[in-house]
Backbone as CSV, one residue per row, in Angstrom:
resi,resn,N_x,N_y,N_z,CA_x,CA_y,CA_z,C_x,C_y,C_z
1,UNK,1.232,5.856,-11.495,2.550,5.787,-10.901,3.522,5.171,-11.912
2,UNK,4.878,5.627,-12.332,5.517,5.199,-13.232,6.123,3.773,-12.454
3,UNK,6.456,3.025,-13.588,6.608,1.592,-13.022,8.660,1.561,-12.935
4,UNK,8.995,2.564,-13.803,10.498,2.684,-13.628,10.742,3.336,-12.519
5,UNK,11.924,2.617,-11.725,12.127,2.667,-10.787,12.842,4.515,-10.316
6,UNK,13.495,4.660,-11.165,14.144,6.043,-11.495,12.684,6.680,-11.579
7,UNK,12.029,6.714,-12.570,11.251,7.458,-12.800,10.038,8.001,-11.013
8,UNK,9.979,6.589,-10.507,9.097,6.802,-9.732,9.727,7.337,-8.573
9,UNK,11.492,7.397,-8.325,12.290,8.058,-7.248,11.689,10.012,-7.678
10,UNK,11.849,10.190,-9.004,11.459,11.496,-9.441,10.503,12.079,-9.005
11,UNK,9.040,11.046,-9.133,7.600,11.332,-9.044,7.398,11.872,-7.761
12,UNK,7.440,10.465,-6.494,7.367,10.499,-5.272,8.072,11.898,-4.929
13,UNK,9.450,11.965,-5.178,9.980,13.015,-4.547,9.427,14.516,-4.518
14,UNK,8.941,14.661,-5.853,8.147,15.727,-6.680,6.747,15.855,-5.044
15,UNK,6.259,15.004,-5.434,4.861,15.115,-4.743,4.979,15.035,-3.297
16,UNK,6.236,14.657,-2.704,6.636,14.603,-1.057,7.301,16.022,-1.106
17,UNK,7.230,16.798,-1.621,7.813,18.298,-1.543,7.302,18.976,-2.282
18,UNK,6.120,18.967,-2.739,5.101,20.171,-3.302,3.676,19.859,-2.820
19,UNK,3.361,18.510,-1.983,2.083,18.760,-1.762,2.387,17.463,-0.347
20,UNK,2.599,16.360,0.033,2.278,15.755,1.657,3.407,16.229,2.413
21,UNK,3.443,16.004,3.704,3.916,15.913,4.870,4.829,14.702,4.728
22,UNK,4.186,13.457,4.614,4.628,12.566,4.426,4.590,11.512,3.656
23,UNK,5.351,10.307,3.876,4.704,9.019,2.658,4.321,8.020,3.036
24,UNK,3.510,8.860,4.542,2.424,8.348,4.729,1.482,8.307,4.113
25,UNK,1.505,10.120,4.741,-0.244,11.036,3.801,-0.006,10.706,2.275
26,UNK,1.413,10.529,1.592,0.984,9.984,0.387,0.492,9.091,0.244
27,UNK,0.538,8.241,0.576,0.360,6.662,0.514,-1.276,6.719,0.824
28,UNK,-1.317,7.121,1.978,-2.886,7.663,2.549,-3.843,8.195,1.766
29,UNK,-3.665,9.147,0.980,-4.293,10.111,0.083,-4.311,9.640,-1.265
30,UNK,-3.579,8.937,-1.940,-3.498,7.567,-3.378,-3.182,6.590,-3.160
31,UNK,-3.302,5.833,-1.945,-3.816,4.238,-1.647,-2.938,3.517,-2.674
32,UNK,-1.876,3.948,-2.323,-0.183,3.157,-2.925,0.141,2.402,-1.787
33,UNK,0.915,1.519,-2.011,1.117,0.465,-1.541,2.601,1.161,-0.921
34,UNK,2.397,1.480,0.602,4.027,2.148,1.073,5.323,0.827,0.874
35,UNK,4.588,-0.233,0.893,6.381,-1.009,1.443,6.501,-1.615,-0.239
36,UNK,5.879,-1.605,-1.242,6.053,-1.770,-2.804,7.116,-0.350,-2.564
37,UNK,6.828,0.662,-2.526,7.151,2.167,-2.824,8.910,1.815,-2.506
38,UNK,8.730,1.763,-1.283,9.562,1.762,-0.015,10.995,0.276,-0.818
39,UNK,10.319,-0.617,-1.300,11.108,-1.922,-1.852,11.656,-1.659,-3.270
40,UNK,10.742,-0.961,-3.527,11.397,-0.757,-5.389,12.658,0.055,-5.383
41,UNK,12.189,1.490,-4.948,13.066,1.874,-4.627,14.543,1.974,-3.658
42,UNK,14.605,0.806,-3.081,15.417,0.630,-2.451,16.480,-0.210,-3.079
43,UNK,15.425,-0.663,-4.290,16.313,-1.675,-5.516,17.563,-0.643,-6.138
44,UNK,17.115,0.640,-5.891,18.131,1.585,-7.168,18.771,2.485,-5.458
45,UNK,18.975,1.886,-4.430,19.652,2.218,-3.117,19.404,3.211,-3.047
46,UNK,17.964,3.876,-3.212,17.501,4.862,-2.147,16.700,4.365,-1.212
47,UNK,16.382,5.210,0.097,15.700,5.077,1.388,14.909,6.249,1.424
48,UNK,13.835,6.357,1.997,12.962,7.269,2.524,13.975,7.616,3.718
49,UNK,13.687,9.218,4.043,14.195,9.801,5.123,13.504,10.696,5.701
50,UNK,12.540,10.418,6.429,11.631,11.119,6.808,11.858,13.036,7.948
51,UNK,12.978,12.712,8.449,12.931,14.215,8.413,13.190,15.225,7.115
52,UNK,13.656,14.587,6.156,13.933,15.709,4.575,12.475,15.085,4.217
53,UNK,11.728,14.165,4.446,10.601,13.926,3.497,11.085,13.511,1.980
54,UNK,12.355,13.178,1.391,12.268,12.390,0.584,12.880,11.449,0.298
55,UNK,13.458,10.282,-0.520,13.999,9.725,-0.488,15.469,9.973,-1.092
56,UNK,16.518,9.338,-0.790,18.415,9.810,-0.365,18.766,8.984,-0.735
């Protein structure tokens, strides 16, 4: 998982729209830490939005 915060808005988004449902099943399926995910990125004022499935 890239540790830049940008970088990892890229990653997640990538992989929440070519392969889970959610970031849940992500989180679920590579045993990432959702509220790290969920906090970092919220540092560079994005949010998860779970009906688009990515983060906004």
């Amino acid at each position: 998982m890239p540790k830049d915060p940008v970088m990892l808005l890229s990653y997640i988004n990538l992989k929440l729209r070519d392969f889970y449902p959610s970031l849940e099943a992500f989180c679920e399926d590579t045993n990432e830490d959702i509220n790290a995910i969920i906090d970092t990125l919220a540092g560079i004022e994005y949010h998860y939005d779970a009906v688009k499935n990515q983060f906004v």
